[in-house]
C-alpha positions in Angstrom: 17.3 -127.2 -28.5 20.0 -129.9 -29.6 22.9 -129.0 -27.3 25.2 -130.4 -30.0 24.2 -127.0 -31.6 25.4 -125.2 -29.0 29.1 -122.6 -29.8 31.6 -120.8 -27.8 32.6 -118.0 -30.4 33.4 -115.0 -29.1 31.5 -111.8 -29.8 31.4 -108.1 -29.1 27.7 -106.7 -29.8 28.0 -102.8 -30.3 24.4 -101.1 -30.4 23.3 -103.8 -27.5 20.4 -102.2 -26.2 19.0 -101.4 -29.8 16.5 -104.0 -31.7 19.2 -106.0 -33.2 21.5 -105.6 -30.4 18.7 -107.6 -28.2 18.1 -110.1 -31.2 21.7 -110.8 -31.4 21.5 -111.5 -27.0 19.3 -113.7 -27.1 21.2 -115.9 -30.4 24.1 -115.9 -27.8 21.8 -117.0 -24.9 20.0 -119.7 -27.4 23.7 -121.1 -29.4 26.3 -120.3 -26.2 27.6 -117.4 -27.4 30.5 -115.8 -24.8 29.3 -112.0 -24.9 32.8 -110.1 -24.2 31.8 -106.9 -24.5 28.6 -104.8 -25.3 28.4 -100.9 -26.3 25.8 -98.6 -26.2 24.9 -95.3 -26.7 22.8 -94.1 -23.3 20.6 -96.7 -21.7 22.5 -97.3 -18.7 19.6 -99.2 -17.0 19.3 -102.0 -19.6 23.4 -102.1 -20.5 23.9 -102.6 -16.7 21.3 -105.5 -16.8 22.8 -107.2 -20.0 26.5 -106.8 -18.3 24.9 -108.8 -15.4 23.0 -111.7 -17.2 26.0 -112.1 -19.7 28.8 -111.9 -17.2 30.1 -109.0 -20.1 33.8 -108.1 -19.2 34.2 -104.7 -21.3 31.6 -102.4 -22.0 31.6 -99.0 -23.1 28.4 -96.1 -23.7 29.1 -93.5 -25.9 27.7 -90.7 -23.8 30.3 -90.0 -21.1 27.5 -89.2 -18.6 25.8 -92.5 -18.8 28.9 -94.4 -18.7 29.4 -92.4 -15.3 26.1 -93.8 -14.5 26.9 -97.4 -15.6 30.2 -97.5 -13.3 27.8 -96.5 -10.3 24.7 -99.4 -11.7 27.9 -102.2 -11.9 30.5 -101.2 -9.2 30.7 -104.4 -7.6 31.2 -106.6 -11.2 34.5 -107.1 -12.6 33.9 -105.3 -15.8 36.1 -102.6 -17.2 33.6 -99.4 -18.5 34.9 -97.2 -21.3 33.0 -93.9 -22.2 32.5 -91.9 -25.4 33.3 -92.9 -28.8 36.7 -93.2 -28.8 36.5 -95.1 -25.5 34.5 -97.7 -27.6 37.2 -98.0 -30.1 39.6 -98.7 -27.2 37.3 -101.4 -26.3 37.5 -103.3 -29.1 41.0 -102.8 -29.3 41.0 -104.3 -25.6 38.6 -107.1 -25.9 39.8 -108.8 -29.2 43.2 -109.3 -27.6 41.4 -110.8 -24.5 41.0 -114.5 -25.4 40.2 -116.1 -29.1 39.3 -113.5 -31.9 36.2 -112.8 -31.1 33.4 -111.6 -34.0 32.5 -107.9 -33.8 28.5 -107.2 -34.5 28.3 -104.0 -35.3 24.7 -102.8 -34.8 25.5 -99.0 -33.7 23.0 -96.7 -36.1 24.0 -94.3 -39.0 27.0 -92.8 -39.5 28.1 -93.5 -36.0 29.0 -96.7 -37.0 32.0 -96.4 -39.7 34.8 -95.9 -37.2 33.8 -99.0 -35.5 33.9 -101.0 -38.1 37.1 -100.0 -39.2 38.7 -100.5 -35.6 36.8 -103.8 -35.8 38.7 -105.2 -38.8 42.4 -103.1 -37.6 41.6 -105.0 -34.6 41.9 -108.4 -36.4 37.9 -109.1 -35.7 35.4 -110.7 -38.4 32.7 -107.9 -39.0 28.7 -109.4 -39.2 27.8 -105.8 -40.6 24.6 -104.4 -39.3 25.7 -101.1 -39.9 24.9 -100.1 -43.9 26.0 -96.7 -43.4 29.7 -98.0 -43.1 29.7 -99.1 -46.5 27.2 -95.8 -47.9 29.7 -93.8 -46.2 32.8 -95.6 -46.9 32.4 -98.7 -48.3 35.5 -98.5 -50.9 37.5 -98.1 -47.6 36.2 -100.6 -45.5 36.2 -103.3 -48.1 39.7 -102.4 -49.2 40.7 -102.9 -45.0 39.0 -106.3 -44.9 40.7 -107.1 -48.1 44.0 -106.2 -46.5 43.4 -107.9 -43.5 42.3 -111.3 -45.0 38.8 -110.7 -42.8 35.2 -111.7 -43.5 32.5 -108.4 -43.6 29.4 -110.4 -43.3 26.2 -109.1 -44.1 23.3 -109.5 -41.0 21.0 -107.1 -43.4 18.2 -109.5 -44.0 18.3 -108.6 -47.8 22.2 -109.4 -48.0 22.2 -112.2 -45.8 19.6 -113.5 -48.3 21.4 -112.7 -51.4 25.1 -113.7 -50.0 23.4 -117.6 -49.8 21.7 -117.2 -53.4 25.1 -116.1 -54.8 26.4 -119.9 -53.9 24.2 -121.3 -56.4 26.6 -119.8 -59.5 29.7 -118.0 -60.4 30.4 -114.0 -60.2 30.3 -113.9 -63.9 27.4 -115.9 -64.2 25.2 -113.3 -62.3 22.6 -111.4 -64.7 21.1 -109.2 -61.8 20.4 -109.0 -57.9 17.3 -108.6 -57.0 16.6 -106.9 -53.6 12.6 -107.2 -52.2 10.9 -104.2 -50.0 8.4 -104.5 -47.7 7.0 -101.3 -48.9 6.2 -99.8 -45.7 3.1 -98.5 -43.9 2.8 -96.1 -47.2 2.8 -98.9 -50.3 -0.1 -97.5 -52.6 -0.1 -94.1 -51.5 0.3 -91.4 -54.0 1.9 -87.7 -53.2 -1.2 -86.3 -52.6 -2.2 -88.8 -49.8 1.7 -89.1 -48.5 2.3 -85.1 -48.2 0.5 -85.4 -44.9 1.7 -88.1 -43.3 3.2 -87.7 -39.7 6.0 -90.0 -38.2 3.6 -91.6 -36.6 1.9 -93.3 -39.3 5.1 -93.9 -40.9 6.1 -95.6 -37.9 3.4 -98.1 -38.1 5.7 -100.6 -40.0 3.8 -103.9 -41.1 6.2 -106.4 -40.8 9.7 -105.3 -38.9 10.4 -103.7 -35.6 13.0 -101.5 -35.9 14.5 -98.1 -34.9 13.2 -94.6 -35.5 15.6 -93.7 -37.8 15.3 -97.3 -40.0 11.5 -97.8 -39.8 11.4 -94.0 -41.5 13.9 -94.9 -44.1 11.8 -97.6 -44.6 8.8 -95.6 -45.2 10.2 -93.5 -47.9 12.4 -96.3 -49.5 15.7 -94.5 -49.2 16.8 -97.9 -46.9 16.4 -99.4 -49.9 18.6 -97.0 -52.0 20.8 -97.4 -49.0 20.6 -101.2 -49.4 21.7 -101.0 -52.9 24.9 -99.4 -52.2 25.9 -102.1 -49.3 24.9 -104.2 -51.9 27.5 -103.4 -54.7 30.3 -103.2 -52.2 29.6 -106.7 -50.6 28.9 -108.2 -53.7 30.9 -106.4 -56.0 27.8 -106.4 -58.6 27.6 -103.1 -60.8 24.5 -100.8 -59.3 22.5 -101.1 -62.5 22.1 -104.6 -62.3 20.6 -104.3 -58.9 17.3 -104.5 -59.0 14.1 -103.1 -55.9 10.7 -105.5 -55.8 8.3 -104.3 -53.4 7.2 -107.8 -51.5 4.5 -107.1 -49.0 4.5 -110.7 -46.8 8.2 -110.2 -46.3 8.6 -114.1 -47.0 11.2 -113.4 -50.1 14.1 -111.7 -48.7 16.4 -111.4 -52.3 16.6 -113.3 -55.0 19.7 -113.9 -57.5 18.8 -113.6 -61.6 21.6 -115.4 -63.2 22.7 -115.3 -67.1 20.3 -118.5 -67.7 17.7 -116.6 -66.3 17.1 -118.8 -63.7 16.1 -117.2 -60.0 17.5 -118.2 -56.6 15.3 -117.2 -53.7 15.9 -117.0 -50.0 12.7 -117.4 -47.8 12.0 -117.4 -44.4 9.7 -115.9 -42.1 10.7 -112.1 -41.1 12.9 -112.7 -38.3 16.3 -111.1 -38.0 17.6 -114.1 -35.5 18.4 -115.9 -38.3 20.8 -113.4 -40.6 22.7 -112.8 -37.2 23.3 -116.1 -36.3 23.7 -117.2 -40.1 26.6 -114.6 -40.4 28.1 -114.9 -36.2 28.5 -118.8 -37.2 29.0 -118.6 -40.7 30.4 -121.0 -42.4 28.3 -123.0 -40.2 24.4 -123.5 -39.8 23.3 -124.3 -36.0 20.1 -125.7 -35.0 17.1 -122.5 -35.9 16.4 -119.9 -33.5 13.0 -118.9 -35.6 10.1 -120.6 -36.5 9.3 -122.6 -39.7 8.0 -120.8 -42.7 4.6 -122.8 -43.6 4.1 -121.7 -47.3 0.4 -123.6 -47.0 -0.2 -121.0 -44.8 1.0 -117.6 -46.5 -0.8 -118.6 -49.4 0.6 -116.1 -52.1 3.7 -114.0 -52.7 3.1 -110.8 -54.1 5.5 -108.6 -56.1 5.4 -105.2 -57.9 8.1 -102.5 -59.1 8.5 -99.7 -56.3 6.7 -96.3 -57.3 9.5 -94.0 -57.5 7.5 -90.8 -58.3 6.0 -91.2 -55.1 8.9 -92.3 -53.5 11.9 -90.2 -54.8 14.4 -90.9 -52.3 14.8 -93.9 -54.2 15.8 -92.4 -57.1 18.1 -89.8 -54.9 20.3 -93.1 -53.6 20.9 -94.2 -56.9 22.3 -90.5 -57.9 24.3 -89.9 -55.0 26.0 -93.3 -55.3 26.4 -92.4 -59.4 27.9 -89.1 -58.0 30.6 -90.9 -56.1 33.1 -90.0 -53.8 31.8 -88.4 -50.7 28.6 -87.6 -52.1 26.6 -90.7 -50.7 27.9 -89.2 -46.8 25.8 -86.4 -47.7 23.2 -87.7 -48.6 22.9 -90.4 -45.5 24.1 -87.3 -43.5 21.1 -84.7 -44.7 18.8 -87.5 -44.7 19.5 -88.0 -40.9 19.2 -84.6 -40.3 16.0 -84.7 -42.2 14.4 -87.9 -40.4 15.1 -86.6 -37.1 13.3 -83.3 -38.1 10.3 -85.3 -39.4 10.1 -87.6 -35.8 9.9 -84.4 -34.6 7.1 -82.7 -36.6 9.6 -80.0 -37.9 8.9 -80.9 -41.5 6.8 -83.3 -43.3 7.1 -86.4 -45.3 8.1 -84.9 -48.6 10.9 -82.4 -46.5 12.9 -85.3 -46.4 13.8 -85.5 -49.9 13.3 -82.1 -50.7 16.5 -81.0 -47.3 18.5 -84.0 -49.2 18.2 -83.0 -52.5 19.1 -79.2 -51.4 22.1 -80.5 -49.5 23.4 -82.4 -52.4 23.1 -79.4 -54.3 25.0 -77.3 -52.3 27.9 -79.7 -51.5 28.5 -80.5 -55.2 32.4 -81.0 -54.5 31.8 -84.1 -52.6 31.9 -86.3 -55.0 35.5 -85.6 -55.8 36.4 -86.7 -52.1 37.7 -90.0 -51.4 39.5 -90.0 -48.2 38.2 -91.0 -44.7 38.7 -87.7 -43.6 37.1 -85.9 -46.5 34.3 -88.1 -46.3 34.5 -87.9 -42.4 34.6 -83.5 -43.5 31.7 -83.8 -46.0 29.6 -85.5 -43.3 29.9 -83.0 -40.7 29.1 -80.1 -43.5 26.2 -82.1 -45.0 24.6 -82.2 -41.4 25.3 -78.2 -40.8 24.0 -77.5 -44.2 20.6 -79.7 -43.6 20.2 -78.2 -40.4 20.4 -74.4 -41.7 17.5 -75.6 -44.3 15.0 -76.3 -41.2 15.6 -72.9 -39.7 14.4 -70.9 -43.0 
């Protein structure tokens, strides 16, 4: 690598041990990064090992009994060990007074994830966002913090990252429609009688991305998408009905931009999250690539086709709950977690997911007249009791 490439920035990498939290390593190992401080949730084996390779100063685990474990695993390094959640709030309020401002990537999963973003940008830190729930659960709130802050939330979603470099080609006003692609999942094709069946298994089989559990299953019934489309309307600040879902299978397309002369701007590149976190850690700046070249020759052809969203109705759900408003898109990530969790675990099946959110959303009509942090923060916690109660019938 050109060692002119190389940076110094600062960052704090929450959800370190996760698959973005290791992508993101390994950009700070390739470009120079200084890793101040890493959080986790309970993998005290490989957090101990990253604190050692990374010379990490602050580090926190949200599980108070693995962070006893981590002070045992690193007891002769100098690095200060916070526990629980609020413990890693208080270490990003620690470690972005510790030397220059340092970027926060925030790569903690679901809902876990909003108060760390919000400490993030109180604590004076640009926020790469890996975290979509922070802006389905809140995003109103957390774009209103940045805004009063004067701080960047930049998107490491491979979708956004894409459609945050299309939007450069044109003016705001001169944006027709945003157009996010979809792998489709393990399941593209598959009608309801040949999904019902499915176990997590096969709907972990993803063809193109390793990711979580929880992300991979998302992806399998297309409510990441609907997810997706709400992170995108906050970032972007484009209305939801001109966003726009494409099923892509290769992956190669990330998003594309449709602007008022009906011109399209495409991102490509090959399917490799390295680049949307480095792309947003060094942003407004490009370093030397950490992925490989896309050879077009050899993909051949790019395929597209509109999602099925009879077969695939958690789509459709996404799009209500954000229509709904207030604190109604909380429940519905909050049931759907419930719900995913349930199906890993072979409580209910593929078509339970939808049907537990739905049922939630029912019940918990009065969300969408919450707007609050601790309203939405209230509906989340009820949304998960109320999913949960629908598994025990």
């Amino acid at each position: 690598m050109n060692k002119q490439s190389k940076s110094t920035r600062p960052v704090i990498i929450l959800g370190s041990t996760g698959s973005i939290g290791l992508q993101a390593l390994d950009v700070a190992e390739r470009h120079g990064y200084e890793v101040r401080a890493l959080a986790a949730r309970s993998n005290a084996n490989v957090l101990s090992g990253q604190i050692r390779s990374y010379r990490v100063r602050f580090a926190a685990m949200t599980d108070p009994e693995a962070a006893n474990e981590l002070r045992t695993l690193v007891r002769d390094l100098d690095v200060r060990i916070y526990s629980g959640t609020e413990g890693m709030l208080d270490m990003i309020r620690d470690a972005s007074v510790s030397g220059p401002v340092p970027t926060v990537l925030n790569a903690v999963s679901g809902a876990a994830g909003l108060r760390p973003s919000l400490c993030a940008l109180d604590s004076g830190c640009p926020l790469a966002l890996a975290n979509k729930e922070s802006l389905v659960l809140a995003g109103e709130i957390v774009m209103a913090k940045a805004k009063e802050k004067n701080l960047p939330v930049l998107p490491v979603d491979s979708e956004h990252c894409a459609l945050w470099q299309c939007l450069k080609a044109g003016r705001r006003s001169e944006v027709d429609a945003l157009i996010l692609t979809a792998s489709g999942g393990p399941f593209f094709g598959l009608d309801r009688d040949e999904l019902k069946n499915k176990a997590a298994r096969d709907a972990l089989a993803h063809p193109t991305w390793h990711m979580g559990a929880q992300i991979t299953i998302d992806s399998a019934t297309l409510m990441n998408k609907g997810f997706e489309i709400m992170e995108a309307v906050w970032l972007f600040g484009i209305p939801e009905d001109r966003i726009e879902v494409l099923v892509h299978r290769q992956s190669i397309v990330h998003s594309m931009v449709r602007f008022c002369d009906r011109s399209v701007i495409a991102q490509m590149s090959v399917p490799d999250m390295r680049f949307c976190i480095a792309h947003a850690i060094e942003y407004p700046k490009r370093l030397d690539a950490v992925i490989d070249e896309l050879d077009l020759a050899s993909v051949g052809s790019l395929d597209f086709a509109k999602p099925d969203t009879d077969s695939f109705p958690a789509l459709g759900l996404a799009r209500f709950a954000y229509r709904q408003g207030g604190a109604m898109p909380a429940v519905l990530n909050a049931a759907n977690e419930i719900a995913v969790d349930a199906y890993l675990e072979g409580r209910t099946g593929f078509y339970g997911i939808t049907d537990i959110v739905l049922r939630t959303m029912t019940r918990l009509q009065k969300a969408k007249d919450e707007h609050s942090l601790d309203g939405i923060l209230y509906y989340d916690t009820e949304a998960r009791k109320a999913a949960a109660s629908y598994l025990l019938r």
